[in-house]
C-alpha positions as CSV (number, residue, x, y, z in Angstrom):
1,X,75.4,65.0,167.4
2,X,77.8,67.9,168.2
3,X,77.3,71.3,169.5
4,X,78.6,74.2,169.2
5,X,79.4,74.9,172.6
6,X,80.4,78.9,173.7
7,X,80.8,78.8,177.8
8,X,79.2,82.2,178.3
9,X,75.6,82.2,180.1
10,X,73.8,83.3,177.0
11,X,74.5,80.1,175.2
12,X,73.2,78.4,178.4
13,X,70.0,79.8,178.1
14,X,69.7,78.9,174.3
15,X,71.0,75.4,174.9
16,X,68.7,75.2,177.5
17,X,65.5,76.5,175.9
18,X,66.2,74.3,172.6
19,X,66.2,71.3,175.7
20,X,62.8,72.5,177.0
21,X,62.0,71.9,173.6
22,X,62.4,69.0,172.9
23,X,61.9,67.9,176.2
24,X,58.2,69.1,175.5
25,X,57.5,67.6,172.3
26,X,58.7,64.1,172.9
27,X,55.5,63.2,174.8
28,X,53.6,64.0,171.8
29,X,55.9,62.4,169.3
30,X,55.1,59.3,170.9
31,X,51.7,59.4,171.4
32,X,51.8,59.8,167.5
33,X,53.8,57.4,166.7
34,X,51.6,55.2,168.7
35,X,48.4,56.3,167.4
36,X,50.0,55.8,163.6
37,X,51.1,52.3,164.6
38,X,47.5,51.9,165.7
39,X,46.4,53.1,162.9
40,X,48.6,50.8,160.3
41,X,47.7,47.8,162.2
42,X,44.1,49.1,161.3
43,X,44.8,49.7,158.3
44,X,46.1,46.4,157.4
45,X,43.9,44.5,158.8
46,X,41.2,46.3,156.4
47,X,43.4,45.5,153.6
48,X,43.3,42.0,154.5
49,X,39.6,42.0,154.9
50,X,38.8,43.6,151.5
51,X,41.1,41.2,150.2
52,X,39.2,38.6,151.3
53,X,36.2,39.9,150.0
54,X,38.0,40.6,147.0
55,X,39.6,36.6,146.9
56,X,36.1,35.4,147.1
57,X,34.3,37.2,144.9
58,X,36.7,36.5,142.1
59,X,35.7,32.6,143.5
60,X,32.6,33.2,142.6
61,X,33.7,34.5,139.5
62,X,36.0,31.8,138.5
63,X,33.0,29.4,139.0
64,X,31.4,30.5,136.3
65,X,34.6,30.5,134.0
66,X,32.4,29.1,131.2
67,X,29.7,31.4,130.5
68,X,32.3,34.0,131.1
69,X,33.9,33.4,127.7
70,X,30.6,34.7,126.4
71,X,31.0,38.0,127.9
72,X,32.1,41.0,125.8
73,X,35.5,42.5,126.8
74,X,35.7,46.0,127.4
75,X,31.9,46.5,128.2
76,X,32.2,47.9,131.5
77,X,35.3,50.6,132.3
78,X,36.5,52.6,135.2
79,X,35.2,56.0,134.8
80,X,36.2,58.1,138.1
81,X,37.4,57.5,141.5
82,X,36.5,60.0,143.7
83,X,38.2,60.0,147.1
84,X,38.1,62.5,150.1
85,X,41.1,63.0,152.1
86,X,41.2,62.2,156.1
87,X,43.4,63.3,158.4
88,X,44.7,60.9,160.9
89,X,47.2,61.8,163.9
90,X,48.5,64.9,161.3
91,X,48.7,62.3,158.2
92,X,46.6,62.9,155.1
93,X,45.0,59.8,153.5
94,X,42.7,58.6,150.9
95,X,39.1,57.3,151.4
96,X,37.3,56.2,148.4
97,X,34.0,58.2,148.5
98,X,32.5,56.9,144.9
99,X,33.8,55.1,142.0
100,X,31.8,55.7,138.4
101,X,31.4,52.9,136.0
102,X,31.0,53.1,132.4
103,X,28.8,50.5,131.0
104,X,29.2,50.2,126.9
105,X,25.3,50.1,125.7
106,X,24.5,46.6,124.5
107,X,21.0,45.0,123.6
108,X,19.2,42.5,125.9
109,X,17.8,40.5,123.8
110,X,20.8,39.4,121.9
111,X,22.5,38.3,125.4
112,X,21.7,35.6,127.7
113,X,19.7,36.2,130.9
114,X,22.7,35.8,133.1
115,X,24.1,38.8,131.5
116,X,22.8,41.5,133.4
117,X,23.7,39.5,136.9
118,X,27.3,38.9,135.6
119,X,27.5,43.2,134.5
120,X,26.7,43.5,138.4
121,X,29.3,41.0,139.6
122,X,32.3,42.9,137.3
123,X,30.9,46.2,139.3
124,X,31.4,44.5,142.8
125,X,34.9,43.2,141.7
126,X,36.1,46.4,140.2
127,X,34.7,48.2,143.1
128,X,36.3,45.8,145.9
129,X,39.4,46.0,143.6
130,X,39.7,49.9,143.7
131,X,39.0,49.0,147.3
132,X,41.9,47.4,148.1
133,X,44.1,49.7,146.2
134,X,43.0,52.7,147.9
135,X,43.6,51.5,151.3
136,X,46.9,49.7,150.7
137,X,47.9,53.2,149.3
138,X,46.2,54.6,152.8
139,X,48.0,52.2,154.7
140,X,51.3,52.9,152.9
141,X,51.2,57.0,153.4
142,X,50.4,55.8,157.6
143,X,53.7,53.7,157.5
144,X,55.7,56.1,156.2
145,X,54.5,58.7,158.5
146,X,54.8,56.0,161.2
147,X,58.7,55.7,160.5
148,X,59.7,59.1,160.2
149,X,57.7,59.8,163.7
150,X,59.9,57.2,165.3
151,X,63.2,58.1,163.5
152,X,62.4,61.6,165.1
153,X,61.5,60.2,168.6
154,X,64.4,58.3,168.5
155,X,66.7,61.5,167.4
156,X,64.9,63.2,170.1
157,X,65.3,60.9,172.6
158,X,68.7,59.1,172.0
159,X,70.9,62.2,170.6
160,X,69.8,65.4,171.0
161,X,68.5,65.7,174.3
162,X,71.3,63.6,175.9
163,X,73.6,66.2,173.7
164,X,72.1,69.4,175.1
165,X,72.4,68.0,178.7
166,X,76.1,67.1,178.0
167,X,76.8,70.5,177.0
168,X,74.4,72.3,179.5
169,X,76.6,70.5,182.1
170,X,80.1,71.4,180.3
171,X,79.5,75.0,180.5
172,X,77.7,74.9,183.9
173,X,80.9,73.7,185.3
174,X,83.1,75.5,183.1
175,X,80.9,79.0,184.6
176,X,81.4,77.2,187.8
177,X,84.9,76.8,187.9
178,X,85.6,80.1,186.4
179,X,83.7,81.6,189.2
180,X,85.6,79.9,191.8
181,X,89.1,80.5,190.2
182,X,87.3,84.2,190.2
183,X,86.8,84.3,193.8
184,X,89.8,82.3,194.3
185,X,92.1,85.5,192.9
186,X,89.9,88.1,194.9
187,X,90.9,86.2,198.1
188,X,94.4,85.9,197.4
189,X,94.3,90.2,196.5
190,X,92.5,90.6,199.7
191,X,95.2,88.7,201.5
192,X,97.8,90.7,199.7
193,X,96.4,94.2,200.4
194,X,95.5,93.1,203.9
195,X,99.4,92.3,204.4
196,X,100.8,95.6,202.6
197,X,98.7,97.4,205.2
């Protein structure tokens, strides 16, 4: 990263507030980026636990495959997925609150008694389905956030900072030695008007 650097005292004090910044903030960049890497490993680990469910209920499906050839298709459709948003270390993300289900009318008596058993098992499925999508979506937003919270710590704490305290120091001497060379010259006039007296 490179500065523009004026060696005057004003640009000092800018370069050195803009440090203060970002001296300040990089504590709390990283405790976000380790509550969002908290958070992901939570979040997969949910993903992988409703995709279990969801692995075993389609065993339980697939056990069945026979009478399943007896079901209608298209008798039960996703109606809508309602989701509430929740905020977590500054990141928005999805949390399915309710999912409606749209079950095509069909007549009792013309089906066989499993039916009504095997209408509740497509629910569970869709709904673990719907599930897992939501919170690999969730889990994919928290990622994202995760990675631009550490490219940001890292710009914080491997370029910028090291550059503002490269160029506080350059104009700090710079001030420095013009001071001295400034003293310097009002000894040498004092010696010289001291010796034309």
């Amino acid at each position: 990263m490179s500065l523009r650097i004026e060696y005057n005292k004003t640009a000092l004090q800018a370069l050195e507030k803009n440090l203060k910044i970002r001296e300040k903030a990089l504590p709390t960049l990283q405790s976000k980026e380790a509550a969002l890497r908290q958070e992901v490993q939570k979040a997969r680990q949910e993903v992988a636990r409703r995709q279990e469910a969801l692995r075993q209920a389609l065993a339980q499906y697939q056990q069945l495959g026979a009478l399943w050839i007896e079901f209608e298709q298209g008798l039960l459709e996703v109606g809508q997925i309602t989701t509430q948003t929740r905020r977590i270390a500054g990141v928005k993300i999805p949390v399915l609150e309710s999912l409606t289900l749209h079950l095509r009318p069909f007549s009792l008596f013309n089906r066989p008694a499993w039916f009504l058993e095997g209408v509740k098992q497509l629910e569970r499925l869709l709904y673990l389905q719907t599930e897992v999508q939501i919170w690999q979506e969730s889990e994919n937003i928290l990622e994202q956030a995760r990675k631009k919270t550490t490219q940001k710590v890292n710009l914080y704490e491997k370029v910028q900072i090291p550059a503002y305290q490269v160029a506080i120091l350059k104009i700090k001497r710079y001030l420095e030695d013009e001071e001295n060379l400034s003293k310097a010259a009002q000894k040498i006039v004092k010696q010289r008007i001291a010796l034309a007296l």
